[in-house]
N, C-alpha and C positions, 0 to 999 in steps of 0.2 A: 389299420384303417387309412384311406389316400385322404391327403387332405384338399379344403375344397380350396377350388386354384380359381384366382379372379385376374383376368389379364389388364385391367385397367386400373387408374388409382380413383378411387368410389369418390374422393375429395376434390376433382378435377373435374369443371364442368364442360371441356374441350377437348377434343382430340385428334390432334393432326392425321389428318388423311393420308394414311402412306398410300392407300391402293385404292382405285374404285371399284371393286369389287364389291358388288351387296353382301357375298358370300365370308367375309372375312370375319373372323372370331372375335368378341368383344369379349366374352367369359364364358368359364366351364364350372360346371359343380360335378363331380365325378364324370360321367359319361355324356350327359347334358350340356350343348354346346349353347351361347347366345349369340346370332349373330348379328349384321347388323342390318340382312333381311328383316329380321323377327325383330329390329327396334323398330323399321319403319312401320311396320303393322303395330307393334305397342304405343306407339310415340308418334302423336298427333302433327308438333311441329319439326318430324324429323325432316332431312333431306340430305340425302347421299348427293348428293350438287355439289356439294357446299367443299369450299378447301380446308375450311374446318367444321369438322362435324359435333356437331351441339350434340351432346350425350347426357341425359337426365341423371345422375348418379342414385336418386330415390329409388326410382324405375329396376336400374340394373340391380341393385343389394337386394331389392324386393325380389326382383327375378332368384339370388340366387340364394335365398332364403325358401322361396317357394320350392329349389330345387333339390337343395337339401333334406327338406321334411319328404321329399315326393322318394330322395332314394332311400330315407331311414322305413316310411310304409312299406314301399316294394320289399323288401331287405326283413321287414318285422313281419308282415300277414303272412297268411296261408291263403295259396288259391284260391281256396273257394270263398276268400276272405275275400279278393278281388274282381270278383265279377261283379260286375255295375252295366251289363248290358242292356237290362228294361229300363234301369234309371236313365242313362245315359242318350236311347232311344226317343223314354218319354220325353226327355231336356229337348232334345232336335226337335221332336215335330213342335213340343209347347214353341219354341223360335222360330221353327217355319210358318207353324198358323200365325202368331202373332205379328211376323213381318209382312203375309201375305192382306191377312186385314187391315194392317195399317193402312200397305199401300192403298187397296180397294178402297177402303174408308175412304182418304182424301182423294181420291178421283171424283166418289161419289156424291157428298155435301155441296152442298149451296153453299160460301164462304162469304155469300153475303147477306146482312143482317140490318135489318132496316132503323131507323132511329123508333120506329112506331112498337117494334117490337121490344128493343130497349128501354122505351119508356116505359110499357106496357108490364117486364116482365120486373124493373124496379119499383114500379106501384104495388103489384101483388106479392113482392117481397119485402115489403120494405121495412121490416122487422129484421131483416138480415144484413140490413145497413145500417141497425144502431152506433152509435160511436162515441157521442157524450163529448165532444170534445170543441175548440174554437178553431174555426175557420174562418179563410179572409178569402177577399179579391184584392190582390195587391202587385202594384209593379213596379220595380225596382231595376237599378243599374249599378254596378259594381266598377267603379273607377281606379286607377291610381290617380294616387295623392297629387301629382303634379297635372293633371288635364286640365287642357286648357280650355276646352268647351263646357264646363259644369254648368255654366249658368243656360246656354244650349236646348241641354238634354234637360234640365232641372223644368224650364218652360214646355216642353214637349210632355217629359209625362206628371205634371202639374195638368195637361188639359183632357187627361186621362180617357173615360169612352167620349170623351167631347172632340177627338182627334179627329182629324181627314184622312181619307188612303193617303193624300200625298204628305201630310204630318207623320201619323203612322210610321211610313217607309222612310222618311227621313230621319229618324228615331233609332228605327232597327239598324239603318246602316251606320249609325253613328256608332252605336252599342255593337254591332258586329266587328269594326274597324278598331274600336277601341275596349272596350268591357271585357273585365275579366271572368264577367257573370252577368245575367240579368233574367228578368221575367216581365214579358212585355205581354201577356194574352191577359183572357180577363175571368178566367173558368174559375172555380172557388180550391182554395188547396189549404190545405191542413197549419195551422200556425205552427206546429211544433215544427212542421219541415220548414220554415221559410228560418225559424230558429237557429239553425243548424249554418243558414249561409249570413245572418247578417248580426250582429252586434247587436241586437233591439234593446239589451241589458232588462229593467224592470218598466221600459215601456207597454201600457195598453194597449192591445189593437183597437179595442172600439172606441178608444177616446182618440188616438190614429186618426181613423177614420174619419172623426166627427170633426175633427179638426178642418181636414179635406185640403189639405195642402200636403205638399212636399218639403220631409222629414231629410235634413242632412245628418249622416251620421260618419265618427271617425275609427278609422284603427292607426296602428302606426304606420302601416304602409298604403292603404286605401282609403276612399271616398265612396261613402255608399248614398244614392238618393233612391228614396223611399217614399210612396206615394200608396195610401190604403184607402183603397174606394168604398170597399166594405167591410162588416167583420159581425162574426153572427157566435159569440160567448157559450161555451157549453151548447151546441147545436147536437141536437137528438140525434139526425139521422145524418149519415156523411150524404153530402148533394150529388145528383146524377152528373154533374160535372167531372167530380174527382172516379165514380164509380163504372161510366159510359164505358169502357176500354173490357175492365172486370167483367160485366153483363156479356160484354161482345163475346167474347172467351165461353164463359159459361152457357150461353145457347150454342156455341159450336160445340161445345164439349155436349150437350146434349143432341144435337142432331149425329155424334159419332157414336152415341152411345148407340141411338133408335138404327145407325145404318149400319153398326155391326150385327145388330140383333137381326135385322131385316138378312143380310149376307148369312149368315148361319144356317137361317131357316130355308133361306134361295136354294144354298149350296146341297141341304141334305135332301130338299122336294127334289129336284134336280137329279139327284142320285137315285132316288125311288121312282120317279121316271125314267129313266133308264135301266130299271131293274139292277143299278148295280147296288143293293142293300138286300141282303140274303141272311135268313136267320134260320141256322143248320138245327138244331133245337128246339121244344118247344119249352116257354116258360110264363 
């Protein structure tokens, strides 16, 4: 039995370009060649450009794994073991119709969705926005320890939806120029994510809140100011703030469903006007 021969080392995530040939041999598994055409169609960030060419090593083992099993079948079936003709027919056209719909589809949709109908379709769902969980409005700026504007930014968003556009804007560029983070909008978001960016340790948001001031807080290498304008404890339903985007998605995901159905039924009237649907039988 030949054994299977791998021209590259699978632990190497590099390999210098002797040639630029797309045609040059990466690996073999008996008769089965890999080249490094067939990596650029496997491998998303390939590029035969390059002076050295970035090679996936997962990618290639995979390939020559798959290639081995493909000549131990060949090698074990019988013929008639191997015919996969209807299958292999039905796969093509199930990918042809389904790429042809797709496209159709999105030519066809309105991809715009009005706030009216967002609200409209969050009210008569809104059992499907339970959540049970605390939510805030809160905005904060992520400093290093040494900034020398804290006191600044601390008065800016201390005066929270009381700001000006030209406060506002003076805020955000502060926080842009400088912050390693921040959330400066005022939509309602989940407590457990704002969790995840700041130190709150076993502070309350609702007593946060009630405070209505701007909360400094340390780590060892940051400065975080922290300002909770609201905060609504075990809230039922998650608010059309954090869900608006979701909605938006799921009426489009609905008007693809109604316009692939519409297409279907276009495509086959279409075809029985034209007389091209003929039934040789009767049944």
């Amino acid at each position: 039995m030949r054994p299977v021969i791998l021209l590259i080392s699978i632990g190497m995530l590099a390999l210098h370009a002797c040639s630029s040939s797309e045609d040059k041999v990466v690996a073999r598994v008996y008769d089965a060649k890999l080249t490094l055409s067939d990596l650029k169609w496997m491998q998303a960030d390939f590029s035969s450009d390059s002076e050295n060419l970035r090679i996936d090593p997962v990618m290639v083992e995979a390939w020559v794994r798959k290639q081995a099993m493909v000549h131990a079948a060949e090698n074990a079936l019988k013929a008639d073991e191997k015919r996969f003709e209807r299958e292999l027919r039905d796969y093509y056209e199930t990918l042809l119709v389904d790429a042809y719909e797709n496209k159709a589809v999105e030519a066809r949709i309105n991809r715009k969705v009005s706030e009216e109908e967002i609200q409209a379709y969050y009210q008569t769902h809104k059992a499907d926005f339970e959540m049970h969980k605390t939510i805030v409005r809160i905005n904060y700026a992520k400093f290093p320890a040494d900034f020398s504007e804290l006191e600044t930014a601390g008065k800016l968003l201390q005066k929270g939806r009381a700001r000006t556009a030209a406060e506002q804007a003076k805020l955000e560029k502060l926080c842009f120029e400088h912050a390693e983070n921040m959330y400066l909008d005022f939509n309602w978001v989940v407590f457990d994510d704002i969790l995840k960016e700041i130190p709150l340790d076993n502070h309350r948001p609702d007593a946060l809140a009630e405070k209505n001031e701007v909360v400094m807080l340390n780590d060892s290498a940051s400065v975080y100011l922290v300002r909770f304008l609201e905060a609504k404890v075990n809230e039922t339903y998650s608010p059309l703030d954090i869900e608006r985007e979701r909605i938006r998605e799921l009426l489009l995901d609905k008007r693809r469903v109604e316009a692939r159905e519409r297409l279907r039924r276009e495509t086959v009237e279409k075809a029985r006007k034209e007389h091209e649907i003929n039934y040789e039988i009767n049944f």
